[in-house]
C-alpha positions as CSV (number, residue, x, y, z in Angstrom):
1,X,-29.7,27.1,-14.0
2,X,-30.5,26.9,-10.3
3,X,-28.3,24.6,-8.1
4,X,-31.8,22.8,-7.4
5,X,-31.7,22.3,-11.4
6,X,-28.3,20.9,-11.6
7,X,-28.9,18.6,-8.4
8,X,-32.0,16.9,-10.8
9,X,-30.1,16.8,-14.0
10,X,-27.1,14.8,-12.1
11,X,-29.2,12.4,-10.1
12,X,-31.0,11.6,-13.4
13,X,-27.6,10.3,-14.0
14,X,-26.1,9.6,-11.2
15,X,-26.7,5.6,-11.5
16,X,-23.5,6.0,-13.9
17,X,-21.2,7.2,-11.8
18,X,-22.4,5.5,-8.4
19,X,-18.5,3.7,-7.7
20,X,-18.4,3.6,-4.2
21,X,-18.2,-0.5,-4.6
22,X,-14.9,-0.5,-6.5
23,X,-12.1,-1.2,-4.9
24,X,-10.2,1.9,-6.1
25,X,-12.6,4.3,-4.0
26,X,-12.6,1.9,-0.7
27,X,-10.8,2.7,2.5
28,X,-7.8,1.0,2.9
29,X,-7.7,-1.0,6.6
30,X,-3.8,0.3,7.2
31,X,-4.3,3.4,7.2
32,X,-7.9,4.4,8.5
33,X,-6.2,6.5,11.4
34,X,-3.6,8.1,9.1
35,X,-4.4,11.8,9.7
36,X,-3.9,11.2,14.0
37,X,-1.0,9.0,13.2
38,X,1.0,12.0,10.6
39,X,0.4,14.5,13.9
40,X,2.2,11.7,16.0
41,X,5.1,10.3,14.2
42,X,5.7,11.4,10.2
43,X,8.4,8.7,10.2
44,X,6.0,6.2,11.1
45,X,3.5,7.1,8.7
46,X,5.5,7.6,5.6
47,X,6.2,4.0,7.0
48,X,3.1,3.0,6.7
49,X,2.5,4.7,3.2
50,X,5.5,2.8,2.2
51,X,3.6,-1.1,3.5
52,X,0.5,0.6,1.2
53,X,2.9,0.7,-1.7
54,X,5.0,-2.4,-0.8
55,X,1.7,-4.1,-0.6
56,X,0.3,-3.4,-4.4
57,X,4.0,-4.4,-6.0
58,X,3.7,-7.3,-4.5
59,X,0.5,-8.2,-5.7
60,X,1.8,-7.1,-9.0
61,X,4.3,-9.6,-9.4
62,X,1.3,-12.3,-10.4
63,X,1.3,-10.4,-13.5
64,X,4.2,-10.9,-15.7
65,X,2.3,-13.0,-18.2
66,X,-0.1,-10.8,-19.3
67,X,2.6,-7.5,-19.1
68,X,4.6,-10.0,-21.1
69,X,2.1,-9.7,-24.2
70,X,1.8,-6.2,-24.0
71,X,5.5,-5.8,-24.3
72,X,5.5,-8.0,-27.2
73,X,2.7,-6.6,-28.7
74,X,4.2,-2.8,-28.2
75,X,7.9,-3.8,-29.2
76,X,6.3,-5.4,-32.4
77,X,4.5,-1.8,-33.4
78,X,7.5,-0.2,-32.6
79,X,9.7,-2.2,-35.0
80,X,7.4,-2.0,-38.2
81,X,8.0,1.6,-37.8
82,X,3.9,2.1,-36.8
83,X,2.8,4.3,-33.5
84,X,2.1,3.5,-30.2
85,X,-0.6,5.9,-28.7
86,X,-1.3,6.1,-24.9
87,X,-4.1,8.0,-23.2
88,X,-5.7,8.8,-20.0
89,X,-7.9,11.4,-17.7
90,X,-6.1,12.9,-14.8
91,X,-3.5,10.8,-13.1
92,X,-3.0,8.1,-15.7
93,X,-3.3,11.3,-18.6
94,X,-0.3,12.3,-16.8
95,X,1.8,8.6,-16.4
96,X,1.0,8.4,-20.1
97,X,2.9,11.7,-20.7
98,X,5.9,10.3,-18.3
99,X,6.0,7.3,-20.2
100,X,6.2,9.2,-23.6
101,X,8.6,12.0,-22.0
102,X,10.7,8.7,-20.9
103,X,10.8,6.9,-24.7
104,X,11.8,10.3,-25.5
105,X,14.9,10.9,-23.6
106,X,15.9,7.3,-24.7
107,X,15.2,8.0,-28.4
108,X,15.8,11.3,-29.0
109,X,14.0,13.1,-32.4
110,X,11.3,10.0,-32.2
111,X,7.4,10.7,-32.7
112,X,6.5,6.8,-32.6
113,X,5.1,7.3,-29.1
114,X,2.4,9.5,-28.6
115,X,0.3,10.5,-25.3
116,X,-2.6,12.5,-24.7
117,X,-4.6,13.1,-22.0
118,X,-8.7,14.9,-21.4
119,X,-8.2,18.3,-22.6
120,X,-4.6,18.3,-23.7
121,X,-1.4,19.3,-22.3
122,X,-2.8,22.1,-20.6
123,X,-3.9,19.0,-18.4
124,X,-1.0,18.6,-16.8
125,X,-1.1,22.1,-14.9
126,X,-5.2,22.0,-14.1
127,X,-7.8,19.9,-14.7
128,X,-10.2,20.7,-17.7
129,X,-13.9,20.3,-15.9
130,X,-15.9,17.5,-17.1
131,X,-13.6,16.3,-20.2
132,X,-13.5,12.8,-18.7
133,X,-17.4,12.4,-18.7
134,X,-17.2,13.1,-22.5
135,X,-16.5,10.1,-24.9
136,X,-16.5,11.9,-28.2
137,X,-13.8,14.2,-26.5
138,X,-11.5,11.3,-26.2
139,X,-12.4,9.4,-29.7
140,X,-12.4,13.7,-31.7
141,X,-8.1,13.2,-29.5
142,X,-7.7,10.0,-30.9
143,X,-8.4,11.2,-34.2
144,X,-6.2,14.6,-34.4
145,X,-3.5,13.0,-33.3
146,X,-3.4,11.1,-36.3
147,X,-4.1,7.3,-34.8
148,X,-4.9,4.8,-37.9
149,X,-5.1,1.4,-38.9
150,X,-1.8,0.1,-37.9
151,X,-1.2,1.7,-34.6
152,X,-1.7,0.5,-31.1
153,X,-2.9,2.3,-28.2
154,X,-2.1,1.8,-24.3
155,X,-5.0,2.7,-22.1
156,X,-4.6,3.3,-18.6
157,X,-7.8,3.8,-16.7
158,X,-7.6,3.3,-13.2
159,X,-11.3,2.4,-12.0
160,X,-12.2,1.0,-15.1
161,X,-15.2,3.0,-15.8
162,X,-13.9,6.7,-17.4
163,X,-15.8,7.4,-20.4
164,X,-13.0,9.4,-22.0
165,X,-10.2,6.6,-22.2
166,X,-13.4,4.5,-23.0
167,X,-14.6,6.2,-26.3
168,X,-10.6,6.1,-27.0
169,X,-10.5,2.5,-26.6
170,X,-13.6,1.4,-28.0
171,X,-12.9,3.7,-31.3
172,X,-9.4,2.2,-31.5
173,X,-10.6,-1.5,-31.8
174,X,-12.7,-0.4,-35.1
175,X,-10.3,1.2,-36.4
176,X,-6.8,-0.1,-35.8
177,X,-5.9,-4.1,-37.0
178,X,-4.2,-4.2,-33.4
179,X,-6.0,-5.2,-30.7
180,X,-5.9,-2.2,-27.9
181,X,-5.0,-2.9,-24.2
182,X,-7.5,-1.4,-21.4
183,X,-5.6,-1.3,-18.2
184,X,-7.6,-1.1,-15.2
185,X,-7.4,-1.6,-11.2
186,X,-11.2,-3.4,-10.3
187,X,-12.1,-6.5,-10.5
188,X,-14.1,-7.5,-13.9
189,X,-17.2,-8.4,-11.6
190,X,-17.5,-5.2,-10.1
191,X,-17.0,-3.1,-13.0
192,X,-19.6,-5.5,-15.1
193,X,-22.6,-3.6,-13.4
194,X,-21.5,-0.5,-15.4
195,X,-22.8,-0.2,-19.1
196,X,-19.8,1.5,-20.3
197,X,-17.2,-0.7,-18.7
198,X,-19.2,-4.2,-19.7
199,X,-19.2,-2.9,-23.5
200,X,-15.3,-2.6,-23.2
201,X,-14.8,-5.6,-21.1
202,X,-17.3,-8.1,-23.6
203,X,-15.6,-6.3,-26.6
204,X,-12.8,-9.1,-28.1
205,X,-11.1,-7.0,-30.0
206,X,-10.1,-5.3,-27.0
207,X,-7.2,-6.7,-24.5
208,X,-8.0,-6.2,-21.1
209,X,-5.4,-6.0,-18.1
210,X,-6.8,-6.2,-15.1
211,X,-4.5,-4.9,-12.2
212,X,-6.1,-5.2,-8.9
213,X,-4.0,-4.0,-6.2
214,X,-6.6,-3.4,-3.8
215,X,-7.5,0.1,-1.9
216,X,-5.5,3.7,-2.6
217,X,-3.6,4.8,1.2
218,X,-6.3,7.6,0.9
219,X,-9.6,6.7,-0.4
220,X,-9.7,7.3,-4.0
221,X,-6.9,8.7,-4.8
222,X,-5.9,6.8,-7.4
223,X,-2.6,9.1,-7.7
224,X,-1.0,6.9,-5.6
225,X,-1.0,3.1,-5.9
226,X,-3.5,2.8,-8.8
227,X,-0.9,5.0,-11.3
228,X,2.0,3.8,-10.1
229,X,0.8,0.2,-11.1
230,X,0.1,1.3,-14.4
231,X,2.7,3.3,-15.2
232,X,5.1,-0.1,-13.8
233,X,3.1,-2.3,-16.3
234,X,3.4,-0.3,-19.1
235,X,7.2,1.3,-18.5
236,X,7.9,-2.6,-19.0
237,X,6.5,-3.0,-22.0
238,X,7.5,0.1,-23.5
239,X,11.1,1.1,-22.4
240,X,13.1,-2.3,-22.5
241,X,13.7,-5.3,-25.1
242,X,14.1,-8.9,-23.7
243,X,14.9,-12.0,-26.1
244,X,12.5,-14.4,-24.4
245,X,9.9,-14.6,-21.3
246,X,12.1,-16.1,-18.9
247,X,14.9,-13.6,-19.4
248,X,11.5,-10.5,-19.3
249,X,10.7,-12.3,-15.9
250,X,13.6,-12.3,-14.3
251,X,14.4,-8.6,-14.9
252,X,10.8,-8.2,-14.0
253,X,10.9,-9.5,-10.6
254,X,14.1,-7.9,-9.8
255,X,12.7,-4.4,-10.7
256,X,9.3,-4.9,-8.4
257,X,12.1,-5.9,-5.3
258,X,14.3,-2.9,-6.0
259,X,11.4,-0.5,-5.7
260,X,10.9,-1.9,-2.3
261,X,14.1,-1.1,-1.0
262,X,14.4,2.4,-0.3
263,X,12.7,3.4,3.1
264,X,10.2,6.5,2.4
265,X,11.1,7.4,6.5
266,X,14.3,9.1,5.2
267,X,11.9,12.3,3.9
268,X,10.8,12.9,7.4
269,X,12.6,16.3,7.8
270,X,11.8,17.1,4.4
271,X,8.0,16.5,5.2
272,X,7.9,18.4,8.6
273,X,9.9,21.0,7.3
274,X,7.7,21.8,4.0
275,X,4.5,21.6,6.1
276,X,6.2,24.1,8.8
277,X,7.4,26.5,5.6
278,X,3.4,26.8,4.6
279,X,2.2,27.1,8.1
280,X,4.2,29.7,8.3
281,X,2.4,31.4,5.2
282,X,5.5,30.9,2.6
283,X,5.6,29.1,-0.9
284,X,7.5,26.4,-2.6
285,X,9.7,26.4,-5.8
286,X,10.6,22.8,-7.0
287,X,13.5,23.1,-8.9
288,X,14.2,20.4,-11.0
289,X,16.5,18.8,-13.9
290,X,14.4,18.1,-17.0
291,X,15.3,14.1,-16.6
292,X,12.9,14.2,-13.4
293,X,10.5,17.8,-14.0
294,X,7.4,15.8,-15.6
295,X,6.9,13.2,-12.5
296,X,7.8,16.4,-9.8
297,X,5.3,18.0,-12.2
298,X,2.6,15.5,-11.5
299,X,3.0,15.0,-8.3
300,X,2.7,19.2,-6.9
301,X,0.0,19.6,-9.8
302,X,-2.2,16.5,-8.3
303,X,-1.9,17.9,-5.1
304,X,-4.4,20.5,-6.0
305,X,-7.6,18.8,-7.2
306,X,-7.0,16.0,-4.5
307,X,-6.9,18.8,-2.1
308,X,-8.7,21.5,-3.1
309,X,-5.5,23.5,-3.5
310,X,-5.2,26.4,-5.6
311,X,-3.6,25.5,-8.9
312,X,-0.3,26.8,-10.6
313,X,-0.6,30.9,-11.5
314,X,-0.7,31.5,-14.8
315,X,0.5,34.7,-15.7
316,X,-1.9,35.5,-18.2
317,X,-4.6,36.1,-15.1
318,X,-3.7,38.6,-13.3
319,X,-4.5,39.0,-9.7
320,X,-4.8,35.3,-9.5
321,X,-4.0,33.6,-6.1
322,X,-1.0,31.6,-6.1
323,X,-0.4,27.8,-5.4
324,X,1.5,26.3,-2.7
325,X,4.0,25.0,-4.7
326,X,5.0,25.5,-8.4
327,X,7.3,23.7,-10.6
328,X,10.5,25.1,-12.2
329,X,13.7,24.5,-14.6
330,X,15.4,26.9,-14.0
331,X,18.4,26.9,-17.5
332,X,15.6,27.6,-19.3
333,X,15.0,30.8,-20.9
334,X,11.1,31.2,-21.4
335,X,8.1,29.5,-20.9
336,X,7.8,27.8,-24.7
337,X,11.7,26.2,-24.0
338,X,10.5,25.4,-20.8
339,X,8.0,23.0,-22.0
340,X,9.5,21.6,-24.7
341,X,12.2,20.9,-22.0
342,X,9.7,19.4,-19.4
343,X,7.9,16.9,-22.2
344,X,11.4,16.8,-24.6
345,X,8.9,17.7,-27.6
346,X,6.9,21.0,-28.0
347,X,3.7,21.3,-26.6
348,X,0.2,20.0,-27.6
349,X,-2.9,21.7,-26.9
350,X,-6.3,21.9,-28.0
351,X,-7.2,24.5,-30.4
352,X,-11.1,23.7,-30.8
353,X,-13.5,26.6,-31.3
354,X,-15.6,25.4,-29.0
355,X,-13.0,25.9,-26.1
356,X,-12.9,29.8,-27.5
357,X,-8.9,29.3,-26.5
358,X,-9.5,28.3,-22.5
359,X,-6.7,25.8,-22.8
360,X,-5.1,26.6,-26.3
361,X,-1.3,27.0,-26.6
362,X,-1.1,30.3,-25.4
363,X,-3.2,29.9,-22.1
364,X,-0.6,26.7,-21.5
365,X,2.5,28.8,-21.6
366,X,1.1,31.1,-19.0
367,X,2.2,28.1,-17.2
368,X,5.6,29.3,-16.9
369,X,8.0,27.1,-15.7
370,X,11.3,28.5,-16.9
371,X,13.8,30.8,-15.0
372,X,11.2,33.9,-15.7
373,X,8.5,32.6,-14.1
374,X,11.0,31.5,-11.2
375,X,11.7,34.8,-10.9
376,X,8.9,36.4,-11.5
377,X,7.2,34.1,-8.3
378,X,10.4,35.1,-6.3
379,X,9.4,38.4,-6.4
380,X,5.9,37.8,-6.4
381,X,5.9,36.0,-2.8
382,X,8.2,34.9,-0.1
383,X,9.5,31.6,-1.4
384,X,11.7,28.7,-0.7
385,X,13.2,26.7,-3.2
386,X,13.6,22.6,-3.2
387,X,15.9,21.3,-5.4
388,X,15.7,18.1,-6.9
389,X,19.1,17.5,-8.8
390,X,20.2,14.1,-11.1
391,X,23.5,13.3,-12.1
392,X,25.3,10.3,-12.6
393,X,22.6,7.6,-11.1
394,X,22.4,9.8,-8.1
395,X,19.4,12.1,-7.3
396,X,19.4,14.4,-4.2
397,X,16.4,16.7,-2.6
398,X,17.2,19.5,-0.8
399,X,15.5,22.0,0.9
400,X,17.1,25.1,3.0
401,X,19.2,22.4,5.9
402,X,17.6,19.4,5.0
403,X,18.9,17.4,2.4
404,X,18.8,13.5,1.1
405,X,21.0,11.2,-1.5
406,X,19.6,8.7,-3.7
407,X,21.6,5.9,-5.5
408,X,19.3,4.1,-8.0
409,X,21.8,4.3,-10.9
410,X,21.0,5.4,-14.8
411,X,17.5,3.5,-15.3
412,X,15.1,6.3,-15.8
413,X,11.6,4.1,-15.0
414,X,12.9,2.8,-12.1
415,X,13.9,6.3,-10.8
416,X,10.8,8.0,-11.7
417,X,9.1,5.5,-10.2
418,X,10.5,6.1,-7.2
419,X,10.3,9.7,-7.1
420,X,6.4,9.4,-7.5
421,X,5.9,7.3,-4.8
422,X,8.4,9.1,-2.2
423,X,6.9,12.5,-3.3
424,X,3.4,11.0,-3.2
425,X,4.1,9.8,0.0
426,X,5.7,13.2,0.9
427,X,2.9,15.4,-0.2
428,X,-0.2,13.0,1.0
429,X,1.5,13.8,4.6
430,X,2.0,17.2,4.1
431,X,-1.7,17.5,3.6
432,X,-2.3,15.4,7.0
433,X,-0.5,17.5,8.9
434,X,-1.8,20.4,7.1
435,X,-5.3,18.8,8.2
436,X,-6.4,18.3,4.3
437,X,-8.4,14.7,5.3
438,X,-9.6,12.6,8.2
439,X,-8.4,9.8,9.0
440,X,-7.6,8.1,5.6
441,X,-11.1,10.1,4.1
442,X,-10.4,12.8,1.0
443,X,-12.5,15.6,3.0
444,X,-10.9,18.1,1.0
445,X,-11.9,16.4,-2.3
446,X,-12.6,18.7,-5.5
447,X,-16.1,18.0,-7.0
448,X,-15.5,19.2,-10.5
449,X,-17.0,16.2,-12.6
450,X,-19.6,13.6,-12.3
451,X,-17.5,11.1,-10.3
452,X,-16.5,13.3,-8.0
453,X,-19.4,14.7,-7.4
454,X,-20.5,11.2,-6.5
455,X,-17.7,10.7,-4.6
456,X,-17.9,13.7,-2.3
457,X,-21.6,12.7,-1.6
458,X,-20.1,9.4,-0.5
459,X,-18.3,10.7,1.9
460,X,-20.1,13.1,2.9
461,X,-22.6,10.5,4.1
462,X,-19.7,8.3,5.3
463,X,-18.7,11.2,7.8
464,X,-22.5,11.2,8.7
465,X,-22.6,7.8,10.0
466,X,-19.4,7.9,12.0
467,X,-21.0,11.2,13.6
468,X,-24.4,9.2,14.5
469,X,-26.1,11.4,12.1
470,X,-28.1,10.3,9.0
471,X,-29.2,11.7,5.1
472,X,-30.5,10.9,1.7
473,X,-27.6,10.7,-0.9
474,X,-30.2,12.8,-3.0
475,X,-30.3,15.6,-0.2
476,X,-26.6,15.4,0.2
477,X,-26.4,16.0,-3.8
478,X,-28.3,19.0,-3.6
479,X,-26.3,20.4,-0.9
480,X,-23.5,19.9,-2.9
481,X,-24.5,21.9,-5.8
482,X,-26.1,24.4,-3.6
483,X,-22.7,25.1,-1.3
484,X,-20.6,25.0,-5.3
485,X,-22.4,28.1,-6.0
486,X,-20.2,30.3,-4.0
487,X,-17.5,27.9,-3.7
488,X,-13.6,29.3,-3.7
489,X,-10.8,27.3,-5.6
490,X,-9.6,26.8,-1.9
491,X,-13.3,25.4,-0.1
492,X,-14.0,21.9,0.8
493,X,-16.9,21.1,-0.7
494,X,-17.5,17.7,2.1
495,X,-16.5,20.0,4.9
496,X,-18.9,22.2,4.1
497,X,-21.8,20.5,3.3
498,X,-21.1,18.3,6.5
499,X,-21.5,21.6,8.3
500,X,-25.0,21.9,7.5
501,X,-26.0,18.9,9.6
């Protein structure tokens, strides 16, 4: 099909997936001259990141009620020995897997918590192209993973609109005698305007959460404030017992305050000195203890669609390029321990005929994080390795001279919590000095499904206007799928579309 072709067939549909009037895809007034700012002074713009994030867990603390509910509502399924299934597409695919990784190492041998994200485990590593846009995909998940009539499932969703969670959600409120929760950062009233959304928003057998924090610190990435919200929200409800709502609410409080406390300006040298190491063409091995792995996992694997980075090797294709960074544990022996080590189960990937084995089992541990594959990329390219070490409620990151100490104690949320948001902090300024946006503007966005398709127009025309220059979105579309023909894992698609103006 020509790229003319596929430009028709998407504007046909394109009135689904126009979101530029959500919150979660506005720019954020704080940090619209982020990029010139990171060249500047890195310690005052992981400053600013860090008012970004201050600014959403305050507006979160409004929200104990309804958090409140869930908790109850997830502690009561738990106790009558029933399942509590979470899913999500993307970023909250991969805070539902933290959250289930977390239960885990809390309740060791336990399969009463169950996560899946679009297209499976092998998710976690790389994207699988257009599984979001597909709600049979997420209802035919749902389904395998065993989900009946007195389970309850958790649905993190971001924007508000994502067809995948929403075919989960919709199918679980037939099925299941619990009411689902859909979590979501938008307000109702601008989400209503959206045919899928309204359904699940109208529906009363679904709970909805609404949790509004206002714009991402880079426009749309919803990585960053949007998951670390959710994953707050339902760590509460999921990993602690309270007697009563005024004992949940003062616990509650006291964990959005702690988070605020630690200032994000003590990564500076950590920051310059990882963008130096890849300006100087090496690579980076994050080393990690299996209590931390998943949430250093997500945060150098969301680095690449966000970015238009190459994603993790796998050593099943050879010749392929190889990514920045790569995640590691380096006691285990082989790829299979290392992911039952990095999700404290064994793997979980899709074996549908369909896929003809793209992202089956075997493809995912070509992923491999164990002590082969660290050596194996040791020898491969010239490396540097950052640690990231955890004993005894202290958690240190070190990287050749630079090094820094962390004291948050033994409670796992709270400290991968933190680790997200200093290491999205960290890596979101990497990229800025690496020149990966402008000023708080994804121009290095990946365009690999229908919203972000939509999205890359958007700011493709955004860059337009500042630049006094003017086009149709519908010509900008078709530049788009004209430019993705011969498009490399490492192009950006805005960047060069913009060029043909």
């Amino acid at each position: 099909m020509s790229a003319k072709s596929k430009a028709r067939d998407f504007l046909l549909i394109a009135p689904q997936f126009k979101l530029g009037h959500l919150v979660t895809e506005s720019f954020h007034p704080l940090t619209k001259n982020l990029s010139q700012l990171v060249h500047s002074n890195v310690g005052e713009a992981l400053s600013l990141l860090q008012m970004v994030d201050r600014e959403a867990l305050h507006l979160m603390k409004e929200k104990s009620g309804i958090i409140w509910q869930m908790a109850q509502d997830i502690q009561a399924t738990l106790d009558s020995g029933h399942k509590v299934f979470m899913c999500g597409c993307g970023a909250t695919g991969r805070l539902s897997l933290v959250l289930e990784t977390l239960y885990r190492q809390n309740v060791l041998g336990t399969d009463q918590v169950i996560s899946f994200m679009a297209g499976g485990d092998y998710a976690l590593i790389k994207s699988v192209e257009s599984f979001e846009d597909k709600v049979e995909y997420g209802e035919k998940q749902l389904i395998e993973l065993g989900f009946n009539e007195n389970d309850l499932l958790l649905s993190p969703t971001e924007g508000g609109e994502t067809p995948f969670v929403i075919g989960a959600t919709n199918l679980a409120a037939k099925l299941s005698k619990r009411r689902p929760y859909f979590l979501y950062c938008n307000p109702d009233e601008l989400l209503m305007p959206i045919e899928r959304s309204r359904e699940v928003l109208e529906n009363p057998k679904i709970h909805k959460v609404n949790l509004t924090v206002g714009p991402m610190a880079i426009s749309g990435s919803t990585r960053m404030q949007a998951s670390t919200v959710l994953m707050l929200a339902i760590g509460m409800g999921l990993l602690y017992k309270h007697p009563d709502q005024n004992t949940f609410e003062s616990f509650y409080q006291n964990f959005l305050h702690r988070l605020t406390l630690t200032d994000y300006d003590i990564m500076q040298g950590l920051t310059v000195l990882e963008s130096n190491l890849y300006k100087e063409k090496k690579f980076l091995n994050y080393v990690a203890d299996p209590h931390l792995a998943i949430s250093i996992l997500t945060d150098t694997t969301e680095r690449s669609p966000t970015f238009s980075l190459r994603g993790f090797e796998n050593r099943l294709e050879p010749g392929a390029h190889h990514s920045l960074s790569y995640l590691f544990i380096p006691d285990s022996e082989d790829a299979g321990q290392g992911w039952s080590e990095l999700l404290w189960r064994k793997p979980r990937a899709l074996e549908w005929s369909e896929l003809d084995g793209r992202i089956g089992l075997s493809k995912l541990v070509g992923f491999d994080i164990s002590k082969q594959g660290l050596k194996a990329r040791s020898e491969s390219v010239s490396s540097v390795n950052f640690e990231v070490l955890h004993a005894k409620g202290k958690i240190q990151f070190i990287c050749q001279d630079e090094k820094v100490e962390f004291f948050w104690g033994e409670d796992q949320l709270f400290n991968h919590l933190m680790v997200k948001m200093l290491l999205n902090a960290h890596s979101t300024l990497i990229m800025g000095l690496l020149d990966r946006y402008q000023g708080n503007v994804m121009t290095w966005v990946r365009s690999s499904n229908n919203k972000l398709i939509d999205r890359s127009a958007r700011y493709i025309l955004h860059l337009l206007k500042e630049n006094g220059k003017s086009a149709t979105y519908e010509d900008v579309v078709e530049k788009i799928f004209e430019e993705s023909e011969n498009l490399q894992e490492n192009d950006p698609i805005v960047l060069k579309v913009l060029k043909r103006y």
